[in-house]
N, C-alpha and C positions, 0 to 999 in steps of 0.2 A: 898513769898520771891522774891526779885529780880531776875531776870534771870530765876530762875526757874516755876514760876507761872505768872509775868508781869516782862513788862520794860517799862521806862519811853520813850518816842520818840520824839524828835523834829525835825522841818524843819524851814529855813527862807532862803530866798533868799536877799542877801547880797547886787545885783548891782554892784558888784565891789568894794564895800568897804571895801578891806582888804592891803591897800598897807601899810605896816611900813615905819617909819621915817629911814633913814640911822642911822648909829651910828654916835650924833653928832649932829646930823639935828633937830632942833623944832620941837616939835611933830604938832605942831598948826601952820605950816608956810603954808599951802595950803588948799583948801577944800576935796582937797582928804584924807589930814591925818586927817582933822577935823572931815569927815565922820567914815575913818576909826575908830578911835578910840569911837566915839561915839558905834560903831557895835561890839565892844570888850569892853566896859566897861558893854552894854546891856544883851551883852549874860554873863560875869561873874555875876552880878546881879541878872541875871536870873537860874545860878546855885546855887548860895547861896539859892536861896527862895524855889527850886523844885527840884532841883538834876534832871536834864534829866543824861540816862545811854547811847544815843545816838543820837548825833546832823548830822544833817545833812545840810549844809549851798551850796546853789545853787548862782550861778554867782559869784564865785570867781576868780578873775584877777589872770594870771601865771606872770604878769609885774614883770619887776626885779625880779625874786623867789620869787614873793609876794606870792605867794599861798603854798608854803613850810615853810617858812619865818611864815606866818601868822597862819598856821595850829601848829607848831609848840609850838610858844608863846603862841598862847591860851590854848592849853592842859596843858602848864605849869603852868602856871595861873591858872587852876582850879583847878589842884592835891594839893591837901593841907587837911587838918585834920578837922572833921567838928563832934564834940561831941566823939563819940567811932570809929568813922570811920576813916580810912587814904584811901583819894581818889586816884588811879592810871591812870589818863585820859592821854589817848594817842591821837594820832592826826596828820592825814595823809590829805594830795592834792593829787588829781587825776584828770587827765587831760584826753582828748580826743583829734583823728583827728576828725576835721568837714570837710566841702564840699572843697575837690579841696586841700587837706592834708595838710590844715590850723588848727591851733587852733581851738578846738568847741568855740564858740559863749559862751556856758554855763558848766563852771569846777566845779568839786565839791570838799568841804572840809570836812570830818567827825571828830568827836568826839567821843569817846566813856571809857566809864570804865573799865579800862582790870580789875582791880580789881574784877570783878562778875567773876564768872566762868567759866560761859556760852559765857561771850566775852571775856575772855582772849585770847589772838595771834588771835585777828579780823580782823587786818591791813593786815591780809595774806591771809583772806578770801572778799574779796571786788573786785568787778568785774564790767563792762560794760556790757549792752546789747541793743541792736538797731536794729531795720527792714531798708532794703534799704533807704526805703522813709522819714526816719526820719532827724528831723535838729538836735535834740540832743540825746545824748544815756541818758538811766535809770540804774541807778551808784545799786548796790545788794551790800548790807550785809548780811553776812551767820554767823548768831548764833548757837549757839546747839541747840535753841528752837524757834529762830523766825527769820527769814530772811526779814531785812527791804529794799521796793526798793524803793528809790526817785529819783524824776522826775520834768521836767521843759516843760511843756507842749507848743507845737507850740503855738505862740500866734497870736492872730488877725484869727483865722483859726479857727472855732470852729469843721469842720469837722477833719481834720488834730491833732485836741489835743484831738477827740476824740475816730481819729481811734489811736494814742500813748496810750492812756489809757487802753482800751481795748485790745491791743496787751501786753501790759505789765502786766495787770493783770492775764490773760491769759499763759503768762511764768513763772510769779511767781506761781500760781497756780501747777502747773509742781513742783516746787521741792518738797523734803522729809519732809520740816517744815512747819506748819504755816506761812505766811504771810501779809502782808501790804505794801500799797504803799503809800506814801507821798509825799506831795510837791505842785509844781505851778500850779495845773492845764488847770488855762489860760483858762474856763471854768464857769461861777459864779453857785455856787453850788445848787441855785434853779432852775435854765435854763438848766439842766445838759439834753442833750436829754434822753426823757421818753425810745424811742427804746434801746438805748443802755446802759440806766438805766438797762433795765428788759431783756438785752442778758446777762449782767453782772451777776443779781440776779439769772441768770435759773444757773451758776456753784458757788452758793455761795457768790458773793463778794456785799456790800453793803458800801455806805458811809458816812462817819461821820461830822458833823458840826464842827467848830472849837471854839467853841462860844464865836466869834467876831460877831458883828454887820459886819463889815466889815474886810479883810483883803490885801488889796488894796485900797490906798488913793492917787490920783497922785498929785503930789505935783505941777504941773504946769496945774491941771483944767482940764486936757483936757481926764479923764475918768471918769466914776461916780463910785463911792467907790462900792466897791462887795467882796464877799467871794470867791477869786480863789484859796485859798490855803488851801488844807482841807483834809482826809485820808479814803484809800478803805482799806477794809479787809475781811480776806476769812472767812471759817467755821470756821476754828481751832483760832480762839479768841474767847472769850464769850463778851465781853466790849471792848470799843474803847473810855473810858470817855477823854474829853478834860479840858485838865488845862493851858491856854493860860495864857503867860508868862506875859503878859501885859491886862490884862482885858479890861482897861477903853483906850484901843488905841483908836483913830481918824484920827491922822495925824501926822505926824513927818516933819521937815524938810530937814532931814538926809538921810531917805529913806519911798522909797511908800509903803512897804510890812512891815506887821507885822510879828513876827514868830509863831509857833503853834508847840502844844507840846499835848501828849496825852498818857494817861496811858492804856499798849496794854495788858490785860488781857486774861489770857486762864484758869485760876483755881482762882473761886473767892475766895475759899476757903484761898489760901493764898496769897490774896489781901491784904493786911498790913501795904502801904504807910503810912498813917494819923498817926496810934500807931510809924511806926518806924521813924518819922519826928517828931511826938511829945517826945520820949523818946530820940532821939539825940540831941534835943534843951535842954533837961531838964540836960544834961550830958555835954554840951557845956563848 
């Protein structure tokens, strides 16, 4: 059952594409709304097909209250009635100080089902956490049974995303739940260094593929396609299966990053998705 044995979990890093049209305005008068929207029709598509119970979207612009604005809308959009089920997606912006008590660089947006039980009133449980030396904080949600942290790892820096990485799994490990970390690693997940591969695996945490061939495609050439966005998790899951939102990605015009999404199990026993997606279609 949901929440209580697995949750579904998503990440994508957005780039900024969340700014709405004013009231009034073209939705298609500029490439920022054109992207925008493209990022919002995706991710609803992509609840229709998979039901994630929790999104998580990195590089979300505060411009004009676009990151309130936009978290907002999209939760409303996706609560709606899908066979037996009435979905209740709520949907919070959270923002950061970065360097010099500016805006961080990197805001995040979440989603989630308050309908499950286990994240009902989750918007109240969502927190930052950051070392000195970091450019962006690692955004925590606290479940009754899984506490998800996503991250946007220092880029260009392989030592820097991977001392973040390592510090954060390391914190999450610390709490009273199971968890996982998700997101940009900034890291391509076969290069991942082996040393801090196997400091990782001496307290448990191990990583998962996204399976994409790639999850980073730059749109102007100038990187080679790689898997940087992919998820750790500790002892307390049993499975980390991935169910990427878009299979057959390669390249978008719109943005470099695919999203990824992955079913976080701790009791296979009631692992159940496939029956309870096949009998809510059948009841549609």
């Amino acid at each position: 059952m949901r929440g209580r044995d697995y949750l579904t979990v998503g990440f994508w890093n957005i780039e900024k594409h969340n700014v709405l049209p004013a009231e009034g305005q073209a939705a298609f008068e500029s490439q920022m709304l054109r992207r925008s929207s493209f990022v919002m029709r995706s991710i609803d598509r992509w609840f229709t097909s998979s039901r994630f119970d929790i999104l998580i979207l990195a590089e979300v612009s505060r411009r004009r209250d676009g990151g309130d604005r936009f978290a907002r809308e999209l939760a409303t959009r996706l609560s709606r009635r899908i066979g037996l089920l009435q979905f209740d997606m709520q949907g919070a912006f959270h923002w950061s100080e970065g360097n010099g008590d500016q805006v961080s660089p990197c805001n995040f947006a979440v989603i989630w089902n308050n309908s499950i039980p286990q994240l009902n009133g989750l918007g109240g449980r969502v927190r930052f956490y950051w070392e000195p030396d970091w450019v962006r904080p690692m955004i925590i949600l606290q479940g009754q049974t899984l506490a998800v942290g996503g991250i946007h790892a220092k880029s260009a820096r392989y030592d820097l995303a991977q001392q973040e990485i390592l510090e954060a799994c390391h914190h999450l490990d610390q709490l009273e739940t199971r968890a996982v970390l998700i997101g940009d690693m900034n890291i391509p997940y076969n290069e991942f260094p082996r040393n801090a591969a196997r400091e990782l695996a001496s307290f448990g945490w191990e990583r998962r593929p996204p399976g994409l061939q790639a999850t980073h495609v730059s749109r102007g050439g100038g990187y080679r396609p790689a898997v940087l966005d992919y998820i750790w998790h500790n002892e307390g899951t049993v499975l980390c299966n991935p169910d990427p939102p878009d299979p057959g990605y390669d390249s978008w015009d719109e943005n470099d990053h695919a999203p990824i999404q992955y079913d976080v199990v701790w009791n296979v026993r009631g692992y159940d998705k496939a029956d309870e997606m096949d009998w809510d279609e059948q009841m549609a």
